[in-house]
C-alpha positions in Angstrom: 51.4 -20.0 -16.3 52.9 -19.5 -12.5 51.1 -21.1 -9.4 50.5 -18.8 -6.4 51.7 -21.1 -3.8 50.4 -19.2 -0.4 52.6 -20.9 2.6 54.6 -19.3 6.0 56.7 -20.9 8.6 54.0 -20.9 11.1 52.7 -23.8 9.6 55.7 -25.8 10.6 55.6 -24.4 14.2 51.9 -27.0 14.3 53.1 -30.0 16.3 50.9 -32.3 17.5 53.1 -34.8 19.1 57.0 -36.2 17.9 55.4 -39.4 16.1 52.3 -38.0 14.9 51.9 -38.8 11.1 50.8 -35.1 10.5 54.3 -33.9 11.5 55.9 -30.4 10.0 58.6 -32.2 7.7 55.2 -32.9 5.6 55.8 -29.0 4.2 59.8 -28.9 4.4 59.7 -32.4 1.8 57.5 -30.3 -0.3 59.5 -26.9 0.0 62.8 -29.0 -1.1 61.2 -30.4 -3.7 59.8 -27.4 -5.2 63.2 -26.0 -5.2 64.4 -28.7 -7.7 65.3 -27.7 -11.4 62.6 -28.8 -13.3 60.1 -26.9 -10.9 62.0 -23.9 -11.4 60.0 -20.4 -12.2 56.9 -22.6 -11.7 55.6 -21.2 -8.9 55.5 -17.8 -7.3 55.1 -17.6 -3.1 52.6 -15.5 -1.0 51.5 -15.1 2.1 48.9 -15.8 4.0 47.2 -13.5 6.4 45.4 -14.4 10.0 41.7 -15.2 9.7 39.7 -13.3 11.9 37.0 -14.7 14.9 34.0 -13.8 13.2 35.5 -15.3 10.1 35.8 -18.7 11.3 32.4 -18.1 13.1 31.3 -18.7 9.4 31.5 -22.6 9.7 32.2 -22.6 13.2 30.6 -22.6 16.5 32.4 -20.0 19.1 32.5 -23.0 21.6 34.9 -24.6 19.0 36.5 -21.1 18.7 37.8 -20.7 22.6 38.1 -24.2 22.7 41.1 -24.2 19.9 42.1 -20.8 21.1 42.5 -21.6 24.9 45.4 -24.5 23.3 47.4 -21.2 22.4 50.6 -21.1 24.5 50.2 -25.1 25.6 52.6 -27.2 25.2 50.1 -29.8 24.1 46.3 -30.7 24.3 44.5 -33.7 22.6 41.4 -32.2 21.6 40.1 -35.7 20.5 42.0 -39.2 19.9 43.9 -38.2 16.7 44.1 -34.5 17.4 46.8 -32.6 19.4 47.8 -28.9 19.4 50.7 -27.5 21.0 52.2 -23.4 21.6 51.3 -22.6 18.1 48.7 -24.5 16.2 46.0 -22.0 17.2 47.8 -19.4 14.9 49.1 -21.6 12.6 45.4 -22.5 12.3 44.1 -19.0 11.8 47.0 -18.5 9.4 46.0 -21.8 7.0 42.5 -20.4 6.8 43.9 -17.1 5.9 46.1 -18.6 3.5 42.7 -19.3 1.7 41.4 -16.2 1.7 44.8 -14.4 0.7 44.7 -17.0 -2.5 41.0 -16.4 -3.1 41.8 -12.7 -3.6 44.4 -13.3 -6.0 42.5 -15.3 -7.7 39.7 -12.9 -8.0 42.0 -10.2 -8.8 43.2 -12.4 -11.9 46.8 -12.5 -10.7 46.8 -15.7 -10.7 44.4 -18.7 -12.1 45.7 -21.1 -10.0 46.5 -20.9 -6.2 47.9 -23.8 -4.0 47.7 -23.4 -0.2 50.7 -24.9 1.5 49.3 -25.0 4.9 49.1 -27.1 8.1 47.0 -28.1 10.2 44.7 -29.7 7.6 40.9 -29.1 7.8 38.4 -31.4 6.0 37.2 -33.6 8.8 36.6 -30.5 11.1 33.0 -30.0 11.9 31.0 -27.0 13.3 31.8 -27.7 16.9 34.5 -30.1 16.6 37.8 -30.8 15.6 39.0 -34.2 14.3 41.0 -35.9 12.1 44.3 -34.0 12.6 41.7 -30.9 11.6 41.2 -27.6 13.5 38.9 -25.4 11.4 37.8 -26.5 8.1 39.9 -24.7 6.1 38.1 -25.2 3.0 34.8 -25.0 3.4 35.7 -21.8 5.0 37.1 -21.0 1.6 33.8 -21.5 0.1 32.0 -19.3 2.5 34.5 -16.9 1.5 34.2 -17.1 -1.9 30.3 -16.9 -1.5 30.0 -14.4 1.2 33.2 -11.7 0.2 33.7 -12.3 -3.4 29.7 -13.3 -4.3 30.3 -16.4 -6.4 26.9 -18.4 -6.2 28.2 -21.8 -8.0 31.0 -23.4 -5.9 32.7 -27.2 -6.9 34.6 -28.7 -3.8 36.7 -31.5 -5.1 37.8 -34.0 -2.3 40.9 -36.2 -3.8 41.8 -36.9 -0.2 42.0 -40.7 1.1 39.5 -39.8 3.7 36.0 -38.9 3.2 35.9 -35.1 4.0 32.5 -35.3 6.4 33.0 -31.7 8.0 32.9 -30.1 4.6 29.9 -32.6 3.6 28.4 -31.4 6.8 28.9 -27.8 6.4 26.8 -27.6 3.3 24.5 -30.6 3.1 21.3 -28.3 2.7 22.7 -25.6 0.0 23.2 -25.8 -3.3 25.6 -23.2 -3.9 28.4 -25.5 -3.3 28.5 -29.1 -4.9 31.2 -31.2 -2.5 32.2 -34.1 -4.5 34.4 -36.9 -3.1 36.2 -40.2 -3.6 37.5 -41.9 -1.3 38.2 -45.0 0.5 35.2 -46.7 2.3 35.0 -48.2 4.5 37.6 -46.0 6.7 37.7 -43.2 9.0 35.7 -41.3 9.5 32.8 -43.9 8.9 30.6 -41.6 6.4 30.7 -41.1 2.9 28.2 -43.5 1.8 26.8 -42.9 -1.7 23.2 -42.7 -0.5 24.7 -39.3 1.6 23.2 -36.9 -1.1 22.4 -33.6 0.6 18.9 -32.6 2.4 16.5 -29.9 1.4 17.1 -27.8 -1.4 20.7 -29.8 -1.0 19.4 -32.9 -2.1 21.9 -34.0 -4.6 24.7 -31.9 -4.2 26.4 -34.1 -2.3 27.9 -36.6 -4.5 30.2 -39.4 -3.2 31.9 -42.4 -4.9 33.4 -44.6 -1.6 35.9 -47.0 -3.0 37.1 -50.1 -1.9 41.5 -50.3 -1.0 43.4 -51.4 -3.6 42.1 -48.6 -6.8 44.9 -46.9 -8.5 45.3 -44.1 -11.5 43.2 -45.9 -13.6 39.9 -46.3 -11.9 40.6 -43.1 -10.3 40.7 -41.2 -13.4 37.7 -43.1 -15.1 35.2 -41.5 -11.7 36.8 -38.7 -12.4 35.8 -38.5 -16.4 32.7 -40.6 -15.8 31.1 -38.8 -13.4 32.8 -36.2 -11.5 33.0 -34.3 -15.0 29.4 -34.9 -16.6 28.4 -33.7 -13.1 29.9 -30.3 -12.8 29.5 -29.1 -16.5 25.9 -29.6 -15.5 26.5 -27.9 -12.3 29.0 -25.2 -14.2 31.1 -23.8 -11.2 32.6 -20.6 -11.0 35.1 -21.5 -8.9 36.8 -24.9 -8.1 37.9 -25.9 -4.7 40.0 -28.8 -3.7 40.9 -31.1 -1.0 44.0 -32.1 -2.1 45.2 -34.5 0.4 48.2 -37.4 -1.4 47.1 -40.1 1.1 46.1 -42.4 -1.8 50.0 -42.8 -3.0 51.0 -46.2 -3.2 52.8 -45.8 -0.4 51.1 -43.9 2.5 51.4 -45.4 5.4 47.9 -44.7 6.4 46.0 -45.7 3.3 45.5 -48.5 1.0 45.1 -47.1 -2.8 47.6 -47.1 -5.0 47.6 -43.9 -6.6 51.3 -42.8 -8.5 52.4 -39.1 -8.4 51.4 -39.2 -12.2 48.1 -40.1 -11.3 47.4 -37.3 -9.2 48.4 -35.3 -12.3 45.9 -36.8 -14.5 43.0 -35.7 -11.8 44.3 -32.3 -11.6 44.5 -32.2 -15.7 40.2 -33.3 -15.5 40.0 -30.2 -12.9 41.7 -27.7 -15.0 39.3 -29.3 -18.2 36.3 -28.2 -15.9 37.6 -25.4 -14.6 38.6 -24.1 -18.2 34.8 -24.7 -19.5 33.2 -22.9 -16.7 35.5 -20.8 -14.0 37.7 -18.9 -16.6 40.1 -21.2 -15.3 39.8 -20.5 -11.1 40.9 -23.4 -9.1 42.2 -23.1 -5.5 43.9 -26.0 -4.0 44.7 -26.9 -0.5 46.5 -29.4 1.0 45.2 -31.5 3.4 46.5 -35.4 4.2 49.5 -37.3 2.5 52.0 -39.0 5.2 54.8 -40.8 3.2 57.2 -37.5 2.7 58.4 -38.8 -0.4 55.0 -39.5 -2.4 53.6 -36.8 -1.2 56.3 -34.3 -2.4 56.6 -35.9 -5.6 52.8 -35.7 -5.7 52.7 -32.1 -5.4 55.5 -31.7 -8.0 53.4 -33.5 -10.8 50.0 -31.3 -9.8 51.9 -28.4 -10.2 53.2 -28.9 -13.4 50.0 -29.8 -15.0 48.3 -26.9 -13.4 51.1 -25.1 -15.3 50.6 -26.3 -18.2 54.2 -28.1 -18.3 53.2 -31.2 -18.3 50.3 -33.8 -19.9 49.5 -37.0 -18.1 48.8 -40.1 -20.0 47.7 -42.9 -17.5 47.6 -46.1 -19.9 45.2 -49.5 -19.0 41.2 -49.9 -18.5 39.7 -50.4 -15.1 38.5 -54.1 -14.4 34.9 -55.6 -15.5 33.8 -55.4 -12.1 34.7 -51.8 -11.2 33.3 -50.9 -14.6 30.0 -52.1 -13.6 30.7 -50.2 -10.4 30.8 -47.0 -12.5 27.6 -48.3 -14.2 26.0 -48.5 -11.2 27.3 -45.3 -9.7 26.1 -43.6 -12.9 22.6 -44.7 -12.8 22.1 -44.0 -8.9 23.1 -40.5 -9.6 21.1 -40.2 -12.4 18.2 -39.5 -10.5 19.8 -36.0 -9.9 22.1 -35.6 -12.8 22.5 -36.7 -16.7 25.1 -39.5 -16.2 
């Protein structure tokens, strides 16, 4: 099975300063190393398209709108301590939330079952009215408004794999149940929320699920949240479409995290996805890239999703997580039990 990858140069034309970590070599490591043998045939590229205004007026305010679109032609603006543009990160930006809806569609159109947005800037830490985090516009959770408003799904799973806790995304649909946002992540970090007691408000309540992990977990405790909970959970919830996060800051050797995540292991989450997905979404799973800042982990990252995805590939992560994060899972289990068989 081939991969839609959606990507454009216009993503590398996104520089936010010559030592920023969230540089444009992030997609050229990737590009080369889909171009090695063993990804050959593996993946077939497409284009995004620009997202419109009133599009990104879905999830964001029109004050954040002009604000990112008066950076267009600058050579740089810091729009908040760890967030630059320069000439052409406002298109790039429109471009990497069209790069969703272009992979949506295919999606929809069963071309493809699985679509991987190559884009730049990432989006998961941008809220309504501001951007953060390296983010512009949140190009995710613009993908679920997409996907709920264009193409009428009404059950939405957002998975957030990304070292970071994704708190615009969590903020953009903390009262609705049409989308469940589930994340793991390091805690505590930037940007300060993800706590587990963050469940959702309203008819929301409990559709906000969030396992904050202490440094140091690798592919084994990763992929026992993921079977242990983040599984149980969404065959309850049965999505009809899957959204990820997929940001490859937990590698072993990011430079801004502390996990210890291998390529392989990245595979094995992406293999519990496609499980889920299979069982409820005929398959439909839409990935985007978000963080991931040590070129070589991150590529080789991307290579190991992609061939699982593809069905080229099984992952066998071998080893049991410790006593005491196995009484973490117990107690993760039975505080979301309140909203969820666990």
């Amino acid at each position: 099975m081939k991969i839609g990858l959606v990507y454009d140069p216009i993503f590398l034309r996104h520089v936010p300063g010559a030592f920023h970590p969230e540089r444009p070599e992030r997609l050229t490591a990737i590009r080369e190393r889909l171009e090695r043998e063993d990804l050959s045939g593996l993946v077939e590229y497409l284009s995004p398209r620009r997202a419109r205004r009133e599009e990104i007026l879905w999830n964001h305010s029109e004050a954040h709108y002009e604000r990112v679109a008066s950076t267009a032609g600058k050579a740089s603006v810091q729009l908040d301590p760890d967030t630059a543009t320069s000439e052409d990160s406002f298109e790039a930006a429109l471009h990497a939330v069209g790069a969703q809806f272009e992979g949506l569609d295919e999606i929809f159109r069963e071309n493809y079952r699985v679509v991987f947005c190559l884009v730049r800037p990432p989006g998961h830490h941008a809220e309504y009215d501001q951007a953060m985090g390296f983010c512009l516009f949140n190009n995710v959770a613009l993908a679920a408004h997409y996907a709920l408003r264009v193409l009428k799904f009404s059950r939405i799973l957002i998975v957030d794999w990304d070292l970071h806790h994704g708190n615009g995304t969590q903020h953009a649909f903390y009262r609705r149940r049409e989308v469940l946002y589930f994340s793991l992540h390091q805690f505590p970090y930037y940007p300060g929320t993800g706590r587990m007691e963050e469940v959702g408000r309203e008819e929301g309540t409990g559709f906000t699920v969030n396992v904050p992990l202490p440094a140091g977990q690798g592919d084994v405790e990763y992929l026992a949240v993921f079977r242990e909970i983040l599984r149980p959970i969404a065959l309850q919830y049965r999505p009809e479409l899957i959204l990820v996060s997929a940001g490859f800051d937990p590698h072993r050797n990011d430079p801004l995290g502390g996990m210890r995540l291998s390529a392989e292991g990245f595979g094995a989450m992406a293999e519990v996805i496609q499980e889920i997905a299979g069982e409820t979404a005929e398959g439909r799973i839409l990935l985007t890239l978000e963080g991931g800042y040590d070129l070589t982990g991150l590529a080789e990252s991307v290579a190991e999703v992609i061939k699982v995805l593809s069905g080229h590939k099984r992952v066998e992560i071998r080893g049991e997580p410790s006593a005491s994060f196995r009484e973490y899972l117990r107690e993760t289990r039975q505080f979301f039990s309140r909203y969820w068989s666990l």
